[in-house]
C-alpha positions in Angstrom: 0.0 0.0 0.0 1.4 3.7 -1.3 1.7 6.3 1.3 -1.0 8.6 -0.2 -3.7 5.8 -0.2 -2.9 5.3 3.7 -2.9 9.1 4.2 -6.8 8.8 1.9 -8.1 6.1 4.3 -7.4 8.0 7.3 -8.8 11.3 6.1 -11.9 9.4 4.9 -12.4 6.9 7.9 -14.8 7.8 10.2 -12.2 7.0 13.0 -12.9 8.5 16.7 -10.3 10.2 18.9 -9.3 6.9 20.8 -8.6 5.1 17.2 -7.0 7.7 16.3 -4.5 7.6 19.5 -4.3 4.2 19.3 -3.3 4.3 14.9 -0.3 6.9 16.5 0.4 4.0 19.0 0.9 1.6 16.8 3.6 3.7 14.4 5.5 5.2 16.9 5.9 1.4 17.7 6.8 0.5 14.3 9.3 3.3 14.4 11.2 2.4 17.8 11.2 -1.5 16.2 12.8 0.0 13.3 15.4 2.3 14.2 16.3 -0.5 16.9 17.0 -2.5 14.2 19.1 -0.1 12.4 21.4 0.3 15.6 23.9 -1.5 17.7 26.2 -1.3 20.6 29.3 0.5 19.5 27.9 2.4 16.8 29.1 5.7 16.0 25.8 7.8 16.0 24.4 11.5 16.0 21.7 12.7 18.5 19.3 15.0 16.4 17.5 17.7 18.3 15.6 20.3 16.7 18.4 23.1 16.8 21.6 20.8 16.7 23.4 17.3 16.4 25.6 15.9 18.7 27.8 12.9 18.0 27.7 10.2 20.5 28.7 6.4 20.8 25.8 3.8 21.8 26.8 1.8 25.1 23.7 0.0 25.7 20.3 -0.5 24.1 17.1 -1.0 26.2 13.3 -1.6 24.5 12.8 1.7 23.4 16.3 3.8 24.1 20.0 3.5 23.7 22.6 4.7 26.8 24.7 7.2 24.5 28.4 8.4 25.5 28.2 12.1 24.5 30.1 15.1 26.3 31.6 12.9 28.7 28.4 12.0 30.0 25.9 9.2 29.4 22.2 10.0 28.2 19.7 8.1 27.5 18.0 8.3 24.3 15.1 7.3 22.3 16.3 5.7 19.1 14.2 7.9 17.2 16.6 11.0 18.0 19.4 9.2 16.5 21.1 8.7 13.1 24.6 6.9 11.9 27.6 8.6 11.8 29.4 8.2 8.8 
């Protein structure tokens, strides 16, 4: 299924509020299983904020955040926020 014609049946559903939570629920999800995917311990990686990017090395992964070394510090981030370094 193409993107639009997702977008189409949402826009022409009759879905209420609490579908409509639980549709962004269920992406998000999708998204966390994804970038998990995409990452491992060790990997060089960027921490994108709105304003700025700040490179980092994962330490640990958890369900739905990584530990990341960054600054001297350790932070734990959602694996959303991050990106490979190249």
């Amino acid at each position: 299924m193409e993107l639009h014609e997702i977008k189409t049946a949402i826009l022409t559903s009759d879905l209420n509020i609490q579908s409509i939570n639980r549709l962004i629920d269920i992406l998000e999800d999708k998204k966390t299983m994804d970038a998990k995917d995409t990452f491992s311990v060790g990997d060089k990686v960027w921490v994108v904020q709105k304003t700025k990017r700040t490179e980092g090395i994962i330490e640990k992964m958890a369900i739905k955040k990584a530990v990341v070394f960054m600054k001297g510090s350790k932070y734990r981030v959602p694996f959303s926020m991050l990106e490979i370094r190249s």
